[in-house]
Each structure stands twice: as C-alpha cells, then as structure tokens.
N, C-alpha and C positions, 0 to 999 in steps of 0.2 A: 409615331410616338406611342401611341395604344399597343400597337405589337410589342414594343421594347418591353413594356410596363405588365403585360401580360407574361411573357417570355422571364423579365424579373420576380414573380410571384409563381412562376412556375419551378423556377429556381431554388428561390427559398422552401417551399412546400418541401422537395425533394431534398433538399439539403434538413429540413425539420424531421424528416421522417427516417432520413440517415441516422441523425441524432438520436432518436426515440430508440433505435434498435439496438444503440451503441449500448443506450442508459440503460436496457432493459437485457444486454446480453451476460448471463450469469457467470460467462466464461472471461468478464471484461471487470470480476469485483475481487476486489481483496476485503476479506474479513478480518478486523484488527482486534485478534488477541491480546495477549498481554505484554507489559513492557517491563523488563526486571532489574535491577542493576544488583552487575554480580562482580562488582569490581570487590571481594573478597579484601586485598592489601591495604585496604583504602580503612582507618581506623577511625575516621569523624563522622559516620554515617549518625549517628546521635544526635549530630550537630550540623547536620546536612553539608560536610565539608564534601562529600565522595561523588559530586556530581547528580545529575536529574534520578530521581524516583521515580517509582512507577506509574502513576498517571502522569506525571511532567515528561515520563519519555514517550507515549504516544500520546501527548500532546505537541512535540519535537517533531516526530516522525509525521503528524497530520500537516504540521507547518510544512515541511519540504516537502511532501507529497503534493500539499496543493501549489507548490511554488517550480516542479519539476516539469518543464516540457513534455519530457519522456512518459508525463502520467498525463496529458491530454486524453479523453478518452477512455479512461479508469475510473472504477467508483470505487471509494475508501469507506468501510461501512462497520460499526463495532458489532461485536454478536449481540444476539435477540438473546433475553432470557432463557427461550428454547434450546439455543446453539452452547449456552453456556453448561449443560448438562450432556450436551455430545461429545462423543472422543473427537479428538481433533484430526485425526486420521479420515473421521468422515465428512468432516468440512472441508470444500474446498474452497481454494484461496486462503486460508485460514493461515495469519501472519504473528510468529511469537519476535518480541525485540527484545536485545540482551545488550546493556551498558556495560561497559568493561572496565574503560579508561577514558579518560577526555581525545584519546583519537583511537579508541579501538571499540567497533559494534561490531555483533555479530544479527544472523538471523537466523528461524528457520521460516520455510513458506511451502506451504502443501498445496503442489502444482500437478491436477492430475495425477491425486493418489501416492506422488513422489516427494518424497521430501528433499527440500534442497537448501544447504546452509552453507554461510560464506559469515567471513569478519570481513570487516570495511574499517573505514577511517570514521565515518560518519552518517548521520541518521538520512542527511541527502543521497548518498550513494547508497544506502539502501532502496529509497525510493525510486531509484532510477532502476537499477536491476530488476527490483520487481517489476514494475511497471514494464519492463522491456521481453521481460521473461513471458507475462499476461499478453500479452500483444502480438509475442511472437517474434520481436524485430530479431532476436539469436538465434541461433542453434535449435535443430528441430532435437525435441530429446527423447 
C-alpha cells in the first residue's frame, strides 16, 4: 500500500510539473487584442440593434475559449499597457476579432510572424482554430 501512495505522488508531481511548463510556455499564449464590429449594413448600432461591441466581443470570444476542448492547454491573456504601444506584427499570438453578422466572424492571429485570417460562423470556431493552430494539432506552416 506505501508503494502505491508513493508511486501516486510521484505521479502527480510529474503531471504538476508538465502543467507549470505548459503555463509558462510562451509559444502556448494568445494575446487578445481588440474585438470590432464591422458589420457596416447594420443601421441600429446607436441603438445597439447590430450585435456585441467591442468589449462584449471579447468578452464572447473569452467565453468560448474557456469553454473549447481544443484550448486545454492555452493561455488567453489581454495586452499589458506595454504591448498596447507595440506594432502588432511584433507580438506574438496577438489576436484581432471582427463581428460581421450574427453568423459571420472573421480573425486575424500572428503566428510566428505570419499572419493568418479566416471568417467563421462564430466566435467558438474561432477559438478552436486558434487554439489548434498554437498547439500544433494542423498543418505544419
């Protein structure tokens, strides 16, 4: 029984120390830029008829990010004061979100220097591409 109980905290330790380098690896974070709504046709923006604004949309996008499988493993982190004065070109992970229409989002996401944008349906398949993209699980690019 002692062996078990040993052999189980040896476990964990290793499995905590996995974690720590997950949390800590810079290549595992998305920096959350800004979120815009650029649904232009839409004429009740006055009246908040045209869908989430700009903090309501990454407030949207942190919801499904924390809710996505695909982002186990991922940190979601807004810029520092400091980063809000850098080109975005030299942040990486740095994530812009663009409201379109109630089923059309766009991104872009600077992944190693590369910019990479895609429209989606919605602010969860955003989070899943990215997160899939950071991780690795597609295409080497």
């Amino acid at each position: 029984m002692r062996h078990g109980s040993t052999l189980f905290l040896l476990i964990c330790m290793i499995a905590w120390i996995g974690c720590d380098r997950i949390r800590d690896d810079p290549a595992r974070l998305i920096k959350l830029g800004g979120g815009y709504n650029m649904w232009n046709e839409c004429v009740g923006h006055a009246s908040h008829e045209c869908g989430p604004e700009h903090e309501e949309i990454s407030d949207m996008f942190t919801t499904a990010f924390a809710a996505e499988p695909a982002c186990q493993g991922v940190r979601l982190q807004p810029l520092t004061a400091k980063e809000q004065h850098i080109p975005i070109k030299d942040i990486p992970g740095y994530l812009d979100l663009f409201f379109q229409s109630p089923s059309r989002w766009s991104y872009q996401f600077n992944f190693k220097g590369k910019f990479l944008k895609a429209t989606v349906a919605n602010e969860r398949e955003i989070a899943r591409d990215v997160c899939r993209i950071v991780k690795s699980s597609g295409g080497e690019i």
